[in-house]
C-alpha positions as CSV (number, residue, x, y, z in Angstrom):
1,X,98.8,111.3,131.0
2,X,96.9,114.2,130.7
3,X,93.8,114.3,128.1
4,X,95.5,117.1,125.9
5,X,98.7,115.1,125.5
6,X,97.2,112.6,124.4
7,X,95.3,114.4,121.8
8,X,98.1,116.4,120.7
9,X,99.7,112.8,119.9
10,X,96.9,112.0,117.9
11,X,96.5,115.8,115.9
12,X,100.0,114.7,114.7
13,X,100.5,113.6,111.1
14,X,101.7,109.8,110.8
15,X,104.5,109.6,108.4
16,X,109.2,110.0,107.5
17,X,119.4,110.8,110.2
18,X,122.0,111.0,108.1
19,X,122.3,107.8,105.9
20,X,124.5,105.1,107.4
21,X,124.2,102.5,104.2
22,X,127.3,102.3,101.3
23,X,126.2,103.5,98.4
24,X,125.9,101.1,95.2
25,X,128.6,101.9,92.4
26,X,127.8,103.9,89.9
27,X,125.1,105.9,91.7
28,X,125.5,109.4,92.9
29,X,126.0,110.9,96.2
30,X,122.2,111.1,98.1
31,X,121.3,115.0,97.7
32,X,120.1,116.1,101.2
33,X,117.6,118.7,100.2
34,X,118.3,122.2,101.9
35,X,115.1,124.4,101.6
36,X,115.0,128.0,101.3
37,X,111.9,129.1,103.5
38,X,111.8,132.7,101.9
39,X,111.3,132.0,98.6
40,X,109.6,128.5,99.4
41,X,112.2,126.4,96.7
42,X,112.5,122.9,98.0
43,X,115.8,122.7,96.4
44,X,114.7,119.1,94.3
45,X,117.6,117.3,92.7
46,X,117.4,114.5,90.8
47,X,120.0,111.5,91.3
48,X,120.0,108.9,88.7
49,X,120.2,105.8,90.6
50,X,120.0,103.6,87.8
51,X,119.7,103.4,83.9
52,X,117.2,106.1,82.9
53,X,115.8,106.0,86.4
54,X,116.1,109.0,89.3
55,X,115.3,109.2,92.8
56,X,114.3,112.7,94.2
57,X,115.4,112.6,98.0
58,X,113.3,114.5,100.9
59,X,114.8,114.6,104.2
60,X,115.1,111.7,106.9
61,X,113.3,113.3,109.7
62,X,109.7,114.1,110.7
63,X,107.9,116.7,109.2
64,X,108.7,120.5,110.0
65,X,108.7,124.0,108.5
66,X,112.3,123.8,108.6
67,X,112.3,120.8,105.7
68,X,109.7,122.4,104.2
69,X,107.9,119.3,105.2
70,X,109.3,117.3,102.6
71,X,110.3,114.1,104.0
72,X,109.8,111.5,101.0
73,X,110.9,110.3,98.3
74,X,109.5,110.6,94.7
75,X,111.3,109.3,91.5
76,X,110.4,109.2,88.0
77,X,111.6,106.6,84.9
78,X,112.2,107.5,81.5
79,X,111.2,104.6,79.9
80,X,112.0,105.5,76.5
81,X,108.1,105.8,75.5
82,X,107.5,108.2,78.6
83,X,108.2,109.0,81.8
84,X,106.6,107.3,84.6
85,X,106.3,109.7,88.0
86,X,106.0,107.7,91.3
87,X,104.7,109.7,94.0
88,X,103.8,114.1,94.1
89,X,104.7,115.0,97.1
90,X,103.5,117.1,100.0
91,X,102.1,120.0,98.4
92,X,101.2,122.0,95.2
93,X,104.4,123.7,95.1
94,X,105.8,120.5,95.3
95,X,104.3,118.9,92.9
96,X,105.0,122.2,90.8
97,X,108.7,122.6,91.0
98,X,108.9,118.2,91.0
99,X,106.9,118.1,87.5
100,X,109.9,121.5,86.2
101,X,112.9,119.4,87.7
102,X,111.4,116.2,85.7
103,X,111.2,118.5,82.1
104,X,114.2,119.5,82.9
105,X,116.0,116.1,83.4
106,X,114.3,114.2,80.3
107,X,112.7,115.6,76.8
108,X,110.1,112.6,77.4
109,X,106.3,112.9,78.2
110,X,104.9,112.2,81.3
111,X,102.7,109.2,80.8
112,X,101.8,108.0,83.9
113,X,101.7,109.1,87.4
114,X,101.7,106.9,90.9
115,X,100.4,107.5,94.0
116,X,101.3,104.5,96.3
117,X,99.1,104.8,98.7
118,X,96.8,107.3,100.6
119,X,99.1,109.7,102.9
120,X,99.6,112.7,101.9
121,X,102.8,113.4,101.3
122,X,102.3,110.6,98.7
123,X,99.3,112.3,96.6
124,X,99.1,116.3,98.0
125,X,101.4,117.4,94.6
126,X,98.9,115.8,92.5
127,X,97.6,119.4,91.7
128,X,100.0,119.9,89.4
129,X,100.0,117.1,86.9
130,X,95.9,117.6,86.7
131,X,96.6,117.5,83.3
132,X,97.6,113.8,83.3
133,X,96.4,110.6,84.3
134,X,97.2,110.4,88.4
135,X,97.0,106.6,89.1
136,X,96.4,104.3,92.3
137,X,95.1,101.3,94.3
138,X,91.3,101.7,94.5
139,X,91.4,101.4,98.3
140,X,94.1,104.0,98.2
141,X,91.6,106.2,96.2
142,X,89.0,105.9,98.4
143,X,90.8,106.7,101.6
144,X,92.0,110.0,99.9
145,X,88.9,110.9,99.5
146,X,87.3,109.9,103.0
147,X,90.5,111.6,104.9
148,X,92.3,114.4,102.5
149,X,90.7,117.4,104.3
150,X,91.8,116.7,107.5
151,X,95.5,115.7,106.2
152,X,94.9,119.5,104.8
153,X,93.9,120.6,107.9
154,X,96.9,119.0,110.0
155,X,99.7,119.7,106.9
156,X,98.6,123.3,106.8
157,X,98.9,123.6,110.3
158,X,102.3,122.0,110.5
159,X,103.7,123.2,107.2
160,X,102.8,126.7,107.3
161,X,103.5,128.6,103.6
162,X,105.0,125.9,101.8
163,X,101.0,124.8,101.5
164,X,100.3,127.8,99.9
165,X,97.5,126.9,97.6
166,X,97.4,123.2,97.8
167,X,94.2,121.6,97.8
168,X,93.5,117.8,98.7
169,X,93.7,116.2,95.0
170,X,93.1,112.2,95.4
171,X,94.8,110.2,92.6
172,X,91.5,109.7,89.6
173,X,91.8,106.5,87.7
174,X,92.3,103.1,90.2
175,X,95.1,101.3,88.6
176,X,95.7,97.3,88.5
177,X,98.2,95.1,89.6
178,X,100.1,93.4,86.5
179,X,103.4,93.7,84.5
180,X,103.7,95.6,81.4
181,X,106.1,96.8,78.8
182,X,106.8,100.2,78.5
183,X,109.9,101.2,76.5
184,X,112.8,100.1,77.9
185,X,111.6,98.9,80.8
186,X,109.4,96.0,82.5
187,X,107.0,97.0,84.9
188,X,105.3,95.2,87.5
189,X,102.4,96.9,89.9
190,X,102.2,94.7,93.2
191,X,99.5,95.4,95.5
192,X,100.4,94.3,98.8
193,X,99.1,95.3,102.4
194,X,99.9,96.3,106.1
195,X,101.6,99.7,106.1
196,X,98.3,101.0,104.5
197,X,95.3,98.9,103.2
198,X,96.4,98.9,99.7
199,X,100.5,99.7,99.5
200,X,101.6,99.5,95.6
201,X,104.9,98.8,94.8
202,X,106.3,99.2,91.9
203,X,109.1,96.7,91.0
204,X,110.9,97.3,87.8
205,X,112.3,94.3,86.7
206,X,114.6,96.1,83.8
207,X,116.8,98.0,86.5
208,X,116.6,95.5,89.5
209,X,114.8,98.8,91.3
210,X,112.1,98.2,93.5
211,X,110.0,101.3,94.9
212,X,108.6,100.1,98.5
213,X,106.5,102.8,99.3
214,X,105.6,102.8,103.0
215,X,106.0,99.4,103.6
216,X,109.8,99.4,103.8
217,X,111.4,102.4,106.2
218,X,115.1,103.0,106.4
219,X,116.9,104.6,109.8
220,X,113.5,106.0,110.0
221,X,110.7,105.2,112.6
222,X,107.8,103.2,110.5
223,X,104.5,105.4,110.7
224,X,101.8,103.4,111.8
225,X,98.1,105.6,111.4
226,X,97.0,102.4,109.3
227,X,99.1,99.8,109.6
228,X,97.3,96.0,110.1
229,X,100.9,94.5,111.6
230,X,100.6,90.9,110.7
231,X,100.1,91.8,106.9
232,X,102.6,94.3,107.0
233,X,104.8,91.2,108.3
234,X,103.5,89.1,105.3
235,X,104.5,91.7,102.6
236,X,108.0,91.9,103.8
237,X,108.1,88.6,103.5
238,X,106.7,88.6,99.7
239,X,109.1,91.9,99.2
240,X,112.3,89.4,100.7
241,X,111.0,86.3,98.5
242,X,111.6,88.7,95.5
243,X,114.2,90.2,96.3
244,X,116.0,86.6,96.9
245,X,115.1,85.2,94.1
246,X,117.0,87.9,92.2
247,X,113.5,90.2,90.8
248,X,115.1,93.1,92.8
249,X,118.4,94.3,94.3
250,X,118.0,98.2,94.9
251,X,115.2,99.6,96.9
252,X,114.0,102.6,97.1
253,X,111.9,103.3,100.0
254,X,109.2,106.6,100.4
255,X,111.2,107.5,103.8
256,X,114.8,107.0,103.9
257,X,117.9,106.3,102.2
258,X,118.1,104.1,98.7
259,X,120.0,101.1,99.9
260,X,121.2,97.8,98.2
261,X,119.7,94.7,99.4
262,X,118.1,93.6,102.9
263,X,118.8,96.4,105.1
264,X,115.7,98.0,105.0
265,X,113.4,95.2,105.0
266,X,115.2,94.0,108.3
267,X,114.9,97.4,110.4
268,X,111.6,97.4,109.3
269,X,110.5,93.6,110.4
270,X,113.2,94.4,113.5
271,X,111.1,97.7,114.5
272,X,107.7,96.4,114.2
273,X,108.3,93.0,115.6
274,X,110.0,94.7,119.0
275,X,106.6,97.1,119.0
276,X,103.7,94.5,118.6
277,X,105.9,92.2,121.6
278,X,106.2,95.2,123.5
279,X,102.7,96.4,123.7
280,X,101.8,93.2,124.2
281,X,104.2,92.1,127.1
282,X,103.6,95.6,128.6
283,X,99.7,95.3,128.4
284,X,99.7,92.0,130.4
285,X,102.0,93.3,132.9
286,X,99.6,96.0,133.6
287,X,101.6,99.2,132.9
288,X,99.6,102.1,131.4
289,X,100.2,104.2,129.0
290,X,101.8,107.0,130.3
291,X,104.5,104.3,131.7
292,X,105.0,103.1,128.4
293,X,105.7,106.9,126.9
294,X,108.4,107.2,129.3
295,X,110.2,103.9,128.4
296,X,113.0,104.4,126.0
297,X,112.9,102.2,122.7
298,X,115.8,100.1,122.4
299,X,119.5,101.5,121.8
300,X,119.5,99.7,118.4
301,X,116.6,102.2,117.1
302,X,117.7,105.0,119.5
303,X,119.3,107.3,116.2
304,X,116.4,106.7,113.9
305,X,114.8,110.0,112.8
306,X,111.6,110.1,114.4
307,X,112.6,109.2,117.3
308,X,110.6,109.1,120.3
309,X,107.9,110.9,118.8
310,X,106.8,108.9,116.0
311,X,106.8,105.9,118.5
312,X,104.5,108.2,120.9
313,X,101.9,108.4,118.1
314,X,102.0,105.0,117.5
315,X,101.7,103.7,121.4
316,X,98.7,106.7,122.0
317,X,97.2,104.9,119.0
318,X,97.3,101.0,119.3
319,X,98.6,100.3,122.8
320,X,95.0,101.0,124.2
321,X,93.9,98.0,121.9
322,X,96.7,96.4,123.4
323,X,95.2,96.6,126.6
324,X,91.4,95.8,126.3
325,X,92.9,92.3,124.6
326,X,94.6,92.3,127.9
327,X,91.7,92.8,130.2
328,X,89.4,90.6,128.0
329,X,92.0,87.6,128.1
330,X,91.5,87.7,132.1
């Protein structure tokens, strides 16, 4: 494989086609946002997917112009003493025209805002809600700050006008993990690891909602530019204990469609299992990695958004690893 492949791969940005799960009763239809490039309107609904609690949708895909590079999902709770924001988005006009949707869906302050962890599509809207406390995992914090000018660098060049005056803005105050009482609503702040160093996950235990953050993926290739596998494995196993023992039913992941039980933690677990026995079968067999880029994934993953490239990025990444724990075994 040529040099400049390879470090095309690498320039890309790590991170989230049509919905294939049933939709729990009583929630609306998922809104699949349709951007208007012209007048740069990422066309933000809000879907209440449970008692005083909405879900804004990006798209299932990988990030382009054409989506306005909008491919997660933020949501907000109105607790009944303020409204709680979970993730800003991918840019300042994000963040902007998220913060009017949420004013115009609830008469209740904004209290609190979440980043759940450092990519930037989690924490790039954070410009406009300056005026609040913007809240996250210390290690997410710092990682902001280490890496959010060259996530400006890459989303500029990928995004085009839609990051028309954002600036890198990391989350301020580093929030703990614990359950508290707000309103309505009981809220519990779990920091788990794996997709990231520090993923938060916020579990509500009022709604049965549980927002996953990057550590659960949903007929979407997982993004890997930090991922530490085993952990990852362990937190879906803490997330599957909860959910189990009845904490959570409905789970709302950053990339992909809001689904009712299991489903998402399995593709995710299926996915990144098949990738770590992969590399590793592959690597003591030999192959390189331009062999590996032309090998197919498996037909069960083959309509995931994502697909092949999000796979490439993650192979150019850790499949040389792969191979010097090869060679050194021998």
């Amino acid at each position: 494989m040529r040099r400049a492949q390879v470090c095309a791969l690498l320039a890309g940005i790590w991170l989230g086609l049509s919905p294939a799960y049933s939709q729990p009763s009583g929630m609306g239809q998922p809104h699949l946002p349709r951007p208007d490039m012209a007048g740069l309107d990422y066309d933000l609904r809000a879907r209440q997917i449970a008692p005083r609690t909405w879900v804004i949708e990006g798209a299932v895909d990988d990030f382009s112009r054409k989506n306005g590079c909008n491919i997660i999902n933020t949501a907000f709770i109105a607790t009944g003493e303020g409204v709680v924001v979970i993730n800003t988005g991918p840019s300042r006009l994000y963040g902007e025209q998220q913060r009017r949707l949420i004013g115009q869906t609830t008469s209740e302050p904004v209290v609190q805002v979440l980043n759940l962890n450092l990519h930037p599509d989690y924490f790039f809207g954070n410009q406009a809600w300056a005026d609040r406390p913007v809240q996250a995992l210390a290690g997410s914090i710092a990682g902001m700050q280490a890496e959010g000018a060259a996530y400006a660098d890459n989303l500029y060049r990928l995004c085009g006008d839609w990051m028309k005056g954002t600036a890198s803005t990391p989350a301020s105050v580093p929030v703990a993990p614990g359950t508290r009482n707000l309103g309505q609503h009981r809220l519990e702040l779990l920091r788990l690891e794996g997709h990231t160093a520090d993923d938060l996950v916020l579990l509500d235990h009022s709604t049965g909602v549980v927002f996953a953050g990057g550590l659960v993926f949903a007929d979407r290739v997982p993004t890997t530019p930090h991922a530490d596998f085993a952990p990852w494995q362990a937190s879906l196993d803490r997330l599957d204990s909860l959910m189990a023992s009845g904490r959570f039913r409905l789970v709302v992941p950053s990339h992909g469609p809001v689904h009712e039980g299991r489903v998402g933690i399995a593709q995710t677990r299926d996915w990144l299992t098949w990738l770590t026995g992969h590399m590793s079968t592959e690597a003591e067999a030999g192959r390189d990695l331009s062999e590996l880029l032309a090998q197919p994934a498996p037909a069960r993953f083959s309509r995931w958004a994502a697909q092949p490239v999000e796979l490439h990025r993650t192979l150019t990444q850790w499949y040389p690893r792969y191979e010097q724990r090869a060679l050194g075994g021998r």
